[in-house]
TORZAVO-271303 format. One record per residue (C-alpha): x negated, y negated, z negated. Coordinates in steps of 0.05 Angstrom, whole numbers, padded with zeros to 5 digits, always signed. Each point is the difference from the previous one (the first is absolute). Layout:
N
XYZ...
This chain:
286
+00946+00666+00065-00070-00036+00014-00009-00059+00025-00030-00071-00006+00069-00024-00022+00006-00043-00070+00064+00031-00037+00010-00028-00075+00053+00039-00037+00030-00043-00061+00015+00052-00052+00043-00059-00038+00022-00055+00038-00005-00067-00044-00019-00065-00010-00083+00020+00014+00022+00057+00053+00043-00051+00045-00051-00059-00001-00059+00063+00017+00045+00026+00059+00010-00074+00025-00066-00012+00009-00021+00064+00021+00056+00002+00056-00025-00071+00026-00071+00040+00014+00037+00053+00041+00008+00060-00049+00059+00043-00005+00029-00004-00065+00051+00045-00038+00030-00006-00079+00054+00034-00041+00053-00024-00039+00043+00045-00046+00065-00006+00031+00017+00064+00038+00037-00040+00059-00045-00027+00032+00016-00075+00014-00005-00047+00068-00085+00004+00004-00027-00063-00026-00052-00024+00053-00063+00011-00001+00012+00060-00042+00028+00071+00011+00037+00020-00061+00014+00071-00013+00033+00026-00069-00056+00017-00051+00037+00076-00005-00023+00005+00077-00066-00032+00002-00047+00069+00010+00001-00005+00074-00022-00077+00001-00054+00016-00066-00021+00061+00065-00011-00051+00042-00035-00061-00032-00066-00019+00003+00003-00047-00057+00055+00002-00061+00012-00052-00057+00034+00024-00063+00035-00047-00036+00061+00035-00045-00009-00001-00069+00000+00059-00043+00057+00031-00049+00005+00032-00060-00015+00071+00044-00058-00037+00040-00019-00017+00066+00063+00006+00036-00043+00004+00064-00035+00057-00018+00051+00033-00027+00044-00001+00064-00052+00002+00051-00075+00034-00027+00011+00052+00046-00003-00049+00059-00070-00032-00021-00032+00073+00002-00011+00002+00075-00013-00070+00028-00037-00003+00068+00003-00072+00020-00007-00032-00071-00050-00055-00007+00021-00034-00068+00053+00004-00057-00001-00054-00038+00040+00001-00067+00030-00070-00040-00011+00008-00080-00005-00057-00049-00053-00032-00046+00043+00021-00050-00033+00070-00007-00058-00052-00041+00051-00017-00056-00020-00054-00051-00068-00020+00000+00013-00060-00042-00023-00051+00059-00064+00043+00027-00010+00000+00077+00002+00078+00024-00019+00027+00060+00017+00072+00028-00052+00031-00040+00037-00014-00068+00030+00043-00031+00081+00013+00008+00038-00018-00061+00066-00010+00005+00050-00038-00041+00069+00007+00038+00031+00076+00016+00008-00034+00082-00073-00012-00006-00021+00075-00031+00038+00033+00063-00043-00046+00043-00061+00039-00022+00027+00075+00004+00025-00022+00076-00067-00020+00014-00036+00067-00036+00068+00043+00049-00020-00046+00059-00082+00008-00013+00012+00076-00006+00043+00005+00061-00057-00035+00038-00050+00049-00029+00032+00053+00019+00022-00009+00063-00062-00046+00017+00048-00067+00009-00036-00067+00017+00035-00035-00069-00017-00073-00018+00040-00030-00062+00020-00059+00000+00008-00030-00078+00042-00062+00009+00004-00070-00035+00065-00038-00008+00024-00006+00071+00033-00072+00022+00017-00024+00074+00061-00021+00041+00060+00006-00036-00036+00026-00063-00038-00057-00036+00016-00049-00059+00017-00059+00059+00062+00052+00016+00011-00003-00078-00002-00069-00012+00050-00019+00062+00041+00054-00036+00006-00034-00062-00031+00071-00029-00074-00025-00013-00024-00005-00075-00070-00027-00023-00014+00058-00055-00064-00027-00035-00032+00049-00041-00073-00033+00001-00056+00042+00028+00041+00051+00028-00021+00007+00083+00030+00041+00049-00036+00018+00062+00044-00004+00063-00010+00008+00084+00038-00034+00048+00028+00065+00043-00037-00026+00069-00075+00010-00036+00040+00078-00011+00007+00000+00068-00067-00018+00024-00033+00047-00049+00037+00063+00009-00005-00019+00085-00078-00002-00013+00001+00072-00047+00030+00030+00071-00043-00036+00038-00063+00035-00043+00027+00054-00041-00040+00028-00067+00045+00055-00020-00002+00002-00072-00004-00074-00012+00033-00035-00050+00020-00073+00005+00019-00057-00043+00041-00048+00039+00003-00068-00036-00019-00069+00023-00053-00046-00038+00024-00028-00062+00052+00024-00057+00045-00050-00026+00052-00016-00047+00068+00002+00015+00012-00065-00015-00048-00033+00037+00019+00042+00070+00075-00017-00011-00023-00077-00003-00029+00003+00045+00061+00019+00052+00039-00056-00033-00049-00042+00024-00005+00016+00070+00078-00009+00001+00001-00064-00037+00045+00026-00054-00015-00020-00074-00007+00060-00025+00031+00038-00059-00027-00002-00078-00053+00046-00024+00040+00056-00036-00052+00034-00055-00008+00069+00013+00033+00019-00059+00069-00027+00016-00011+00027+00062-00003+00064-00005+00062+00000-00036+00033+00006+00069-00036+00040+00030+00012+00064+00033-00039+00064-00024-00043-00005+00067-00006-00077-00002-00032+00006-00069-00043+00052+00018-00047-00042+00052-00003-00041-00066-00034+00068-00033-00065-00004+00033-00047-00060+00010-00049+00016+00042-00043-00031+00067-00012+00048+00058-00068+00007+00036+00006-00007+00078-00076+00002+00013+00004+00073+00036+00037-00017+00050-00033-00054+00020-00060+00038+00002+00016+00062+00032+00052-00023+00056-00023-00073+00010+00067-00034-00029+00004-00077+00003+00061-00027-00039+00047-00036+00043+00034-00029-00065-00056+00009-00054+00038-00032-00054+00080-00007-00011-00009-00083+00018-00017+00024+00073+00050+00056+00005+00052-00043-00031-00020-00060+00043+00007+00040+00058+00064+00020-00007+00027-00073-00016-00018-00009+00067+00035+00052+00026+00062-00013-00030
């Protein structure tokens, strides 16, 4: 198949995936995702949804694909059902692959940008960085347009302390000095829409918005906008008491992420550049 057609296959069809395929149906492009479960259920509009077991024929087909399923303890579970389909891609334009700015680690506070080097703290975070190597050796091999994608903490609809805090789940941690970098999933959006739009195969991308903050301050911050006295500071040290293995270990690493590149290379302007306009936003929103 060749044409001047726009097909996006969602290899993983989440929280980033559904918001991409929202926008990128409003702009008239066909787009297609899997999901794990072998029935497949009533198709969610404006996506067709086929079973991740089935997906060679629509991976055939797309012009553009977005992988966004973790790996497991055996790997990329992409590439492990489906290499064989990325060897012989006609129409492909762009792959674009979601990892983390946890392959950094700890760098005790240090901004890093993608030319740091990768040293992990958590075992989630160490599988990041072989998927990448499996995905950069795929695309070497079979000459794939791959762009990686290492994400921030991710917040929007649905997904943001203001959904906490009318939840009676929010908790100021303070642990002084200790900034996490986070990007509202909209500025996501716009920047992997602008990667397609001008593809570098071989990229790699740190996907963060302006300013790393504390915990503390981003959760009152919410309470704020909602007019809610908010809770006590809790000191890091009780709180971690109750913490679950993966809650605590986003407490492992303090680090701030760089976002200058892609700025730079594809022309990225921040619709929320710090959490007070993401957060403000979506007040306003309901």
């Amino acid at each position: 198949m060749s044409d001047s057609k726009n097909r996006l296959l969602c290899v993983g069809f989440g929280y980033v995936a559904q918001a991409l395929a929202v926008s990128l149906d409003r702009a008239g492009w066909d787009v297609s995702g899997t999901i794990r479960a072998k029935k497949v259920p009533a198709q969610p509009k404006p996506v067709t949804v086929v079973p991740f077991a089935e997906a060679g024929p629509a991976i055939a087909t797309a012009t553009h694909i977005l992988i966004s399923i973790p790996p497991d303890t055996r790997g990329d579970p992409v590439l492990r059902r489906h290499a064989s389909h990325f060897a012989t891609l006609s129409d492909l334009r762009w792959i674009g692959y979601l990892s983390t700015t946890g392959v950094y680690g700890d760098t005790g506070g240090r901004a890093v940008d993608e030319t740091a080097a990768l040293v992990p703290t958590a075992d989630r975070s160490r599988r990041r960085i072989k998927a990448e190597f499996d995905w950069q050796d795929q695309a070497a091999t079979n000459a794939l347009p791959l762009h990686i994608f290492r994400l921030a903490g991710i917040y929007g609809p649905g997904r943001s302390p203001l959904d906490q805090a009318r939840a009676g789940t929010a908790r100021r941690i303070a642990k002084p000095g200790h900034a996490f970098s986070r990007i509202h999933v909209e500025d996501i959006v716009q920047a992997l829409t602008l990667s397609m739009t001008a593809p570098q195969p071989g990229a790699i991308y740190n996907l963060c918005d302006d300013e790393a903050a504390e915990q503390i301050d981003v959760v009152a911050c919410a309470f704020s906008l909602l007019g809610i006295e908010p809770p006590p500071p809790v000191d890091f040290k009780e709180a971690v008491k109750t913490m679950s293995p993966m809650q605590r270990s986003f407490w492992d690493d303090d680090r701030r992420i760089d976002n200058g590149r892609v700025k730079r290379e594809l022309g990225l302007t921040l619709r929320y550049p710090t959490y007070r306009e993401g957060l403000a936003a979506l007040h306003s929103t309901g």
